[in-house]
C-alpha positions as CSV (number, residue, x, y, z in Angstrom):
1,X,97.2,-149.6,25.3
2,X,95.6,-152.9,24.7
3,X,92.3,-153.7,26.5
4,X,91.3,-156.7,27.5
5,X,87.8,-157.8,28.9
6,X,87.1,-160.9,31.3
7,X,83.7,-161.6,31.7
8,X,82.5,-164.3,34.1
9,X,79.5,-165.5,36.3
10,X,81.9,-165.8,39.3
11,X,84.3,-163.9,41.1
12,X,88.3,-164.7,41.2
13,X,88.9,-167.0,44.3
14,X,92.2,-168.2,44.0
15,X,91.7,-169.6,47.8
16,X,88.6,-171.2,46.8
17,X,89.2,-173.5,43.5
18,X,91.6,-174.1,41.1
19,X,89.6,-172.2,38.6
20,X,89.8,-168.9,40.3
21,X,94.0,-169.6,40.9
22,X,93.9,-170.3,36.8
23,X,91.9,-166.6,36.5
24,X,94.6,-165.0,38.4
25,X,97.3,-166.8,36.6
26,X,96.0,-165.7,33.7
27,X,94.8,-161.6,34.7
28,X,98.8,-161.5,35.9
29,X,100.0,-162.8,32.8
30,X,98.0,-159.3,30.7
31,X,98.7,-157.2,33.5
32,X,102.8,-158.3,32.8
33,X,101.7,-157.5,28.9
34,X,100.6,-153.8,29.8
35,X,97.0,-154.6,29.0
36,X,94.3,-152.4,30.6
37,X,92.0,-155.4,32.1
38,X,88.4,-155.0,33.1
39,X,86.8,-157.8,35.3
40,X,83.0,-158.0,34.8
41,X,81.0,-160.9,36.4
42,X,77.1,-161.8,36.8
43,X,77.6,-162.9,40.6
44,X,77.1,-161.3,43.8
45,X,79.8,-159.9,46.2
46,X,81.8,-162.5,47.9
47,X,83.5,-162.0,50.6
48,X,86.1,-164.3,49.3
49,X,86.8,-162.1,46.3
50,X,90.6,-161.8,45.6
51,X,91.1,-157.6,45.9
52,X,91.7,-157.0,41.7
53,X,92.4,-153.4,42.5
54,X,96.0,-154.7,44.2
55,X,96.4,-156.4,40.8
56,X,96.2,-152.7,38.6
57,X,92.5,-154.4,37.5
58,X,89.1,-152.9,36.7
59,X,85.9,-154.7,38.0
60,X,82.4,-154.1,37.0
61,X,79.0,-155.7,37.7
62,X,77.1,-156.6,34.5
63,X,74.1,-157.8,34.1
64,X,72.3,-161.4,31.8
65,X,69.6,-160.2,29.0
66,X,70.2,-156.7,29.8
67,X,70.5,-154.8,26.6
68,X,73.0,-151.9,28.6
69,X,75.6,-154.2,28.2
70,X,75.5,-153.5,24.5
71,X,76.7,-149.4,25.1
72,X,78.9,-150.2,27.8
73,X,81.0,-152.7,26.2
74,X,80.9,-150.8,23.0
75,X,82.1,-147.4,24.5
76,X,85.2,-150.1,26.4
77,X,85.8,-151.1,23.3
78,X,88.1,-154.0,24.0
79,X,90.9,-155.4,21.9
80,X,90.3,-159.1,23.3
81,X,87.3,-160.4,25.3
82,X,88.0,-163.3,27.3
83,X,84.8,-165.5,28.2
84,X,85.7,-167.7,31.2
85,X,83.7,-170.7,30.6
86,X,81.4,-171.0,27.6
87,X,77.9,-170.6,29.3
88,X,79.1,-166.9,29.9
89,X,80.0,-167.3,25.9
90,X,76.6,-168.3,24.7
91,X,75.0,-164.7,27.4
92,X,77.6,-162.2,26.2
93,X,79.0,-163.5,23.0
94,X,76.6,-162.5,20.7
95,X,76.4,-159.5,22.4
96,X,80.7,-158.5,22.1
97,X,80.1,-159.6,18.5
98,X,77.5,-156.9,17.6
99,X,79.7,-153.8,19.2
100,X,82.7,-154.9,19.1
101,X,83.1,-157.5,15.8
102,X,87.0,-156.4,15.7
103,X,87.6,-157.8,19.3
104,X,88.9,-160.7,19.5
105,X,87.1,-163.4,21.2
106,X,88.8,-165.9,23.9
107,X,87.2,-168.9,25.4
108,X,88.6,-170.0,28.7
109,X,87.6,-173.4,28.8
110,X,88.6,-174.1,32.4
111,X,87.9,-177.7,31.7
112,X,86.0,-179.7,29.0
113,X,82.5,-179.6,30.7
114,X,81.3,-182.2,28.7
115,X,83.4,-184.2,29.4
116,X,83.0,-183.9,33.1
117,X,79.0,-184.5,32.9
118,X,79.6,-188.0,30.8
119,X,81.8,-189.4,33.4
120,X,79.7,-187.9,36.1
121,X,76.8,-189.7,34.6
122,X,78.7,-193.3,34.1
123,X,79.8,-192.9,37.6
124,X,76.1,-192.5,38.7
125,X,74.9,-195.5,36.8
126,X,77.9,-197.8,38.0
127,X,79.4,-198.1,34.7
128,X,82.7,-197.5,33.1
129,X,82.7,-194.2,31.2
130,X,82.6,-194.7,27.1
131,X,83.7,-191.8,24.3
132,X,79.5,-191.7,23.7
133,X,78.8,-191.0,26.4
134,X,79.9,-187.0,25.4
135,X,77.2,-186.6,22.7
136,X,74.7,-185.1,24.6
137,X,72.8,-181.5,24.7
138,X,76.2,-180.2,26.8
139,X,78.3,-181.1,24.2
140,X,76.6,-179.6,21.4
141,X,76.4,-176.6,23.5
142,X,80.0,-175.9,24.4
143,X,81.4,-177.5,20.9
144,X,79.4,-175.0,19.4
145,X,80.7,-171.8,21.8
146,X,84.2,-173.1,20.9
147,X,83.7,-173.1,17.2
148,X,81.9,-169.5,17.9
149,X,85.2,-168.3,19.6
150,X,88.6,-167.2,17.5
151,X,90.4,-169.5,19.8
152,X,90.0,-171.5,22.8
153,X,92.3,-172.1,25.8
154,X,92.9,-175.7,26.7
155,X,94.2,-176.4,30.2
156,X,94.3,-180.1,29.6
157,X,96.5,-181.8,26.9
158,X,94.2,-184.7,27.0
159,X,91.1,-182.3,26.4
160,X,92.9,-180.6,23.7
161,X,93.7,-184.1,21.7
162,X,89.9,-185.5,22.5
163,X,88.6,-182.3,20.5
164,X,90.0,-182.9,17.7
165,X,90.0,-186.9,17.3
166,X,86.1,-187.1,18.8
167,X,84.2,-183.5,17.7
168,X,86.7,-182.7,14.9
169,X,87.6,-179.4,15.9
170,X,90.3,-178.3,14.2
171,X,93.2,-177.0,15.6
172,X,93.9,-173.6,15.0
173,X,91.2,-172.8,17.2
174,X,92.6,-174.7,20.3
175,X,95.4,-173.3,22.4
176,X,96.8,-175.8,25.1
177,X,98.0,-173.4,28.0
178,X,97.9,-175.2,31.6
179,X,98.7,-173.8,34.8
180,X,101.3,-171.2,34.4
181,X,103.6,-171.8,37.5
182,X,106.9,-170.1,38.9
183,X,110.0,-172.8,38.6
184,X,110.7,-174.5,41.7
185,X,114.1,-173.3,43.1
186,X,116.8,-175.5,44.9
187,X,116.5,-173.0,47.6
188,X,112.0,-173.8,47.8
189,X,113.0,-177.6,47.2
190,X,115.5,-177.7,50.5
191,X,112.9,-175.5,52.4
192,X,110.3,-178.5,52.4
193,X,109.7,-180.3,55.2
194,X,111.0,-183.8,55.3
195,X,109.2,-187.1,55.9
196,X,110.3,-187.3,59.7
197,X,109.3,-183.6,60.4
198,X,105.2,-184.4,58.6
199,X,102.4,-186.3,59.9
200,X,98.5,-187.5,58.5
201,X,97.1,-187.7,55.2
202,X,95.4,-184.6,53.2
203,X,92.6,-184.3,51.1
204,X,92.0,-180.6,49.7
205,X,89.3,-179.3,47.5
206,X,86.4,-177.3,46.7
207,X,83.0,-178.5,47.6
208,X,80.8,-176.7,45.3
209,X,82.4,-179.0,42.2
210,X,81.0,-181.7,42.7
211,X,83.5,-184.4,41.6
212,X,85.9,-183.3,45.1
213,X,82.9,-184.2,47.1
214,X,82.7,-187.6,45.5
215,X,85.9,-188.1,46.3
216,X,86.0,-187.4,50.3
217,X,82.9,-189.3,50.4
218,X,84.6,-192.6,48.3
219,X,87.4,-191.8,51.0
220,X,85.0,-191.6,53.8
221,X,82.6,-194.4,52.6
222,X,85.4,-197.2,51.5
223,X,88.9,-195.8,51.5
224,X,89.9,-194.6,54.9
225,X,88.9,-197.3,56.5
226,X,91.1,-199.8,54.6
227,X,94.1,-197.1,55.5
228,X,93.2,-197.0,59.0
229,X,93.0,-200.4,59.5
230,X,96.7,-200.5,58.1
231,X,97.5,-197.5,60.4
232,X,94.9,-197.3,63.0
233,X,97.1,-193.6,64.5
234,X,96.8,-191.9,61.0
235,X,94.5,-188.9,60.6
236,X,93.2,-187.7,57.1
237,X,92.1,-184.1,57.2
238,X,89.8,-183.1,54.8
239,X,89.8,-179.4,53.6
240,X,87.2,-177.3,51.2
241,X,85.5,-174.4,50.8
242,X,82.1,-174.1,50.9
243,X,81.5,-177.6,52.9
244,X,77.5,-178.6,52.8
245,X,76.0,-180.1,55.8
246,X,76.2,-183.7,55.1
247,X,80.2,-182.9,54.5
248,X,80.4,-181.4,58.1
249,X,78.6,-184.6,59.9
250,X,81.1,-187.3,58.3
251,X,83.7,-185.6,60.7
252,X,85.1,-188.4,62.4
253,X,87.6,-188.0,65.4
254,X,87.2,-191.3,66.7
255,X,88.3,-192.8,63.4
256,X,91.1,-190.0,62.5
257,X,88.4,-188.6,59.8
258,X,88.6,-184.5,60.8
259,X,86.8,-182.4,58.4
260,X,88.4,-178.9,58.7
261,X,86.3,-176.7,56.1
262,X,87.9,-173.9,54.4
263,X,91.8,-173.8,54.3
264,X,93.3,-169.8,54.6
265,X,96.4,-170.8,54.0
266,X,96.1,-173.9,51.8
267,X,100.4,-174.6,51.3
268,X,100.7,-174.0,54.5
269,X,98.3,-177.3,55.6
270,X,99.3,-178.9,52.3
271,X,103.5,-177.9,53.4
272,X,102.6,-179.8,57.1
273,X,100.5,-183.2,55.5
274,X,103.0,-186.3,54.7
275,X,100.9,-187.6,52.0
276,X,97.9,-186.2,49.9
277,X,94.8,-188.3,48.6
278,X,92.9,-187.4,45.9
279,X,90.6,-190.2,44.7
280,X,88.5,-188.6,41.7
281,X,85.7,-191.0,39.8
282,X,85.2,-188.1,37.2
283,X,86.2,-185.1,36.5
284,X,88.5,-182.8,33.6
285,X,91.0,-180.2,33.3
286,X,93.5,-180.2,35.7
287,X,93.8,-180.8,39.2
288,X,94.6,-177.7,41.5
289,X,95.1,-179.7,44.4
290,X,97.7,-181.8,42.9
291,X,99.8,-179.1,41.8
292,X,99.6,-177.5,45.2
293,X,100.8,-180.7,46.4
294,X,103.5,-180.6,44.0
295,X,104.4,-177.2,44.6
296,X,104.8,-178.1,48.9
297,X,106.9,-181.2,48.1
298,X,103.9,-183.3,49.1
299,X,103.5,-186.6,47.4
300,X,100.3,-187.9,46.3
301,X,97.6,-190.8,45.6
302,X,95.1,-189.8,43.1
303,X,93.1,-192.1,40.4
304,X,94.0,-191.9,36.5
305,X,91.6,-189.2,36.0
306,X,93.2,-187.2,38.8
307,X,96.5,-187.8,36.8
308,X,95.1,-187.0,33.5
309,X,97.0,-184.5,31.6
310,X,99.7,-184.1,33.8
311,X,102.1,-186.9,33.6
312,X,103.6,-185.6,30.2
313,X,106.3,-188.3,29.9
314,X,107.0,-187.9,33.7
315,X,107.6,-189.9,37.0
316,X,104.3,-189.0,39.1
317,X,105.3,-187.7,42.5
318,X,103.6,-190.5,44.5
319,X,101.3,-192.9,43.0
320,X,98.6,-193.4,40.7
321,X,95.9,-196.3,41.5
322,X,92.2,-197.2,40.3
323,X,90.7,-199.5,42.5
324,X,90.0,-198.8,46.2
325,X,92.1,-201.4,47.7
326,X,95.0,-200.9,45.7
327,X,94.6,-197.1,46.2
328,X,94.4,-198.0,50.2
329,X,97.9,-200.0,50.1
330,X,99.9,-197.4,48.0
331,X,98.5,-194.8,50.4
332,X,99.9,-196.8,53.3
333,X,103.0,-197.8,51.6
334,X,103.8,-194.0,50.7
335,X,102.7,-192.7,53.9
336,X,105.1,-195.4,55.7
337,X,108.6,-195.9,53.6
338,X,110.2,-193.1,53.9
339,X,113.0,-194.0,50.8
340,X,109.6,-194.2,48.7
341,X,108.9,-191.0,50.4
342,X,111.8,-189.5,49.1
343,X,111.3,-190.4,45.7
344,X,108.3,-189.5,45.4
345,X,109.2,-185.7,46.7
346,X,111.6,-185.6,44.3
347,X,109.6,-186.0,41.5
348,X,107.2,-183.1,42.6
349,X,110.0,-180.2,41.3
350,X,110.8,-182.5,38.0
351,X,106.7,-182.0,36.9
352,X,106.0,-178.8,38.2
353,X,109.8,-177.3,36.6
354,X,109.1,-179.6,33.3
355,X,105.7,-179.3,32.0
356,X,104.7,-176.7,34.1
357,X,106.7,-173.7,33.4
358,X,104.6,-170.6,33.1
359,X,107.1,-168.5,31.0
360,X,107.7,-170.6,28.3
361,X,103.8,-171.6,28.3
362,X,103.3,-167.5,28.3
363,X,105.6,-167.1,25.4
364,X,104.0,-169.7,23.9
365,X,100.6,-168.0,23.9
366,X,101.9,-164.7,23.1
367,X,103.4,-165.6,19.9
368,X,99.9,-167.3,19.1
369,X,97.7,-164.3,20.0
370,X,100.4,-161.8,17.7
371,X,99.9,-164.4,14.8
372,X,96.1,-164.5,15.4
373,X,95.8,-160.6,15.7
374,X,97.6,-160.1,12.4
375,X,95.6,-162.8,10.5
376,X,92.3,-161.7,11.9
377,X,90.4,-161.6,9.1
378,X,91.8,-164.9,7.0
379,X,91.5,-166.8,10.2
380,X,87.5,-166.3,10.9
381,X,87.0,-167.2,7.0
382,X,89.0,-170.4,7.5
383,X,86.6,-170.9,10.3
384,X,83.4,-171.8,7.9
385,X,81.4,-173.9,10.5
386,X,82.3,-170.8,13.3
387,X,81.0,-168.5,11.1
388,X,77.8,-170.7,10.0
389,X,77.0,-170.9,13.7
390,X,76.8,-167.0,13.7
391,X,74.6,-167.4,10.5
392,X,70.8,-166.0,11.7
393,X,69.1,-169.1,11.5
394,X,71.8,-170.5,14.4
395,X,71.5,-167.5,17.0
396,X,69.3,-169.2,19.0
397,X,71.3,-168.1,22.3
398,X,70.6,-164.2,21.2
399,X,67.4,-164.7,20.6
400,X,66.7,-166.3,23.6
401,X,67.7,-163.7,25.5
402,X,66.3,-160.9,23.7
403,X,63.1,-162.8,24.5
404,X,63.6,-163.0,28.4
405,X,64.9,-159.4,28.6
406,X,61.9,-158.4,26.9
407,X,59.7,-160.5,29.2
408,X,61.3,-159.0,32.2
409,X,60.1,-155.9,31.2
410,X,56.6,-156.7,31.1
């Protein structure tokens, strides 16, 4: 049986974020393979852990600059390791490498972090966000896991494509696979509520990444307003996990701004809301949230960057705006005409059936892993500048830690 090994500095929260849905897409996507899958992270309990066990799946507790890691993962022996994100790359990589050089090593990208920081940083300094902005210590560091790795998984197409026309990164170590979702069924489709039966706006997302907080506060700060002054009844409830303080005080009843915290049952809120806003400065990957929407028949707003990746030649199930004001009147607009309404709905099954579609994404990727497992050898010695990086005079990362484990010994 083939083993596969997920190692990560967080747990899987599929209720949480969109990155711990993506981890679970992807653990029931091996399980559905046969592979005998062990879940090791850094972090702490969390009480918020999805239950692996109900998914056949092994977890274990590992440890950062702790030379045990080295026995345990050699006597696991895996076939693939899976890194999710590449900081958990550049503490373990080196590491699978030594024991286990046969393994094949996966980078789950989540999203282009780089990327993320850049227009993070623009958006700090009022600015528009400019391809230079990437070349900075982040990017070296997570171009460089990437060109460590056998192969990369890209959830974005737009991430994929900047990779190789900005860093150069050739392509037969990229792997676009987005969310993997189950096609949406004429019988789901006429289960959705309709525009009469749904009231108040939605806005959905986790607070601990940071570009969802921006957003409710650009909604709380200059959007909402203009919409309530269009529709001075409408309510916008604002879920997330892991709300800070500051999120909690801009709760607003007076003004229809309700900040709920953590959704249990996020389609079920999503299922109820008439229209969802999502107004992202910065950000990468792909937007949970939106597909969530998508997946309740729940048109959206969001910005380009919110859109970004997913439009794939496709209507956008609601619409797609820039600027504050003009974000404000397609929000009313949607939230008000119910034939745009309509529309808009329909549009959600034609993305998420279209470029969505987890089984032919899935084949997709298991053709590429059997091509990549036969041509093992040949593919790593294509992969000169990977294999320069592993050259001893590069391995900064190792010894790095090898010089913090030994100073936590005393």
């Amino acid at each position: 049986m083939a083993r596969l090994l997920i190692l990560s500095n967080v747990h899987v929260e599929p209720k949480s974020s969109a990155a711990g849905r993506r981890m679970l897409q992807l653990i029931r996507a091996f399980v559905a393979k046969d592979y005998q899958i062990t879940f090791a992270t850094t972090a702490a309990e969390s009480e918020h852990a999805h239950d692996l066990s109900i998914e056949g799946v092994a977890r274990a507790r590992v440890e950062v600059n702790d030379s045990s890691f080295d026995a345990w993962v050699r006597q696991l022996d895996p076939t693939l390791v899976l890194f999710d994100r590449f900081m958990v790359e550049e503490q373990f990589g080196w590491r699978v490498k030594t024991q286990c050089e046969s393994a094949i090593r996966i980078l789950d990208t989540e999203d282009l972090h780089c990327l993320r920081y850049a227009r993070e940083a623009a958006v700090k300094e009022k600015r528009s966000f400019i391809e230079e902005d990437l070349f900075r210590e982040i990017a070296f560091r997570e171009i460089a896991s990437i060109l460590r790795c056998d192969i990369s998984l890209m959830i974005s197409s737009y991430e994929m494509a900047l990779l190789q026309r900005v860093f150069r990164v050739d392509a037969s170590l990229l792997h676009y696979l987005p969310f993997l979702e189950d096609p949406l069924s004429k019988e789901v489709q006429q289960s959705w509520l309709g525009f009469e039966h749904r009231s108040h706006f939605i806005s959905i997302g986790n607070f601990m990444h940071a570009p969802n907080k921006d957003a409710v506060k650009q909604l709380k700060e200059v959007i909402w307003p203009k919409i309530r002054a269009r529709l001075p009844t409408a309510e916008l409830h604002v879920y997330g996990a892991y709300p800070t303080q500051q999120v909690l005080e801009w709760n607003d009843p007076n003004h229809g701004f309700l900040v709920k915290g953590r959704a249990e049952d996020a389609e079920a809120v999503i299922g109820q809301a008439r229209v969802m806003l999502a107004p992202l400065r910065f950000g990468a990957g792909l937007k949970g949230k939106l597909i969530d929407a998508m997946r309740c028949g729940t048109p959206n707003v969001t910005s380009p960057i919110g859109a970004e990746g997913m439009l794939l030649g496709k209507e956008w199930p609601g619409r797609v705006e820039d600027e504050s004001d003009a974000f404000a009147i397609a929000a009313v607009d949607l939230y008000s005409e119910e034939a745009r309404w309509n529309e808009a709905q329909m549009h959600c099954a034609d993305l998420i059936n279209g470029a969505f579609n987890g089984k032919g994404h899935t084949l997709l990727f298991w053709n590429r892993l059997d091509h990549l497992m036969a041509e093992l050898e040949q593919h790593r010695k294509e992969n000169f500048t990977g294999g320069m990086l592993w050259h001893h005079s590069m391995r900064s990362t190792e010894y790095m830690s090898k010089w913090i484990e030994a100073k936590n010994k005393g």
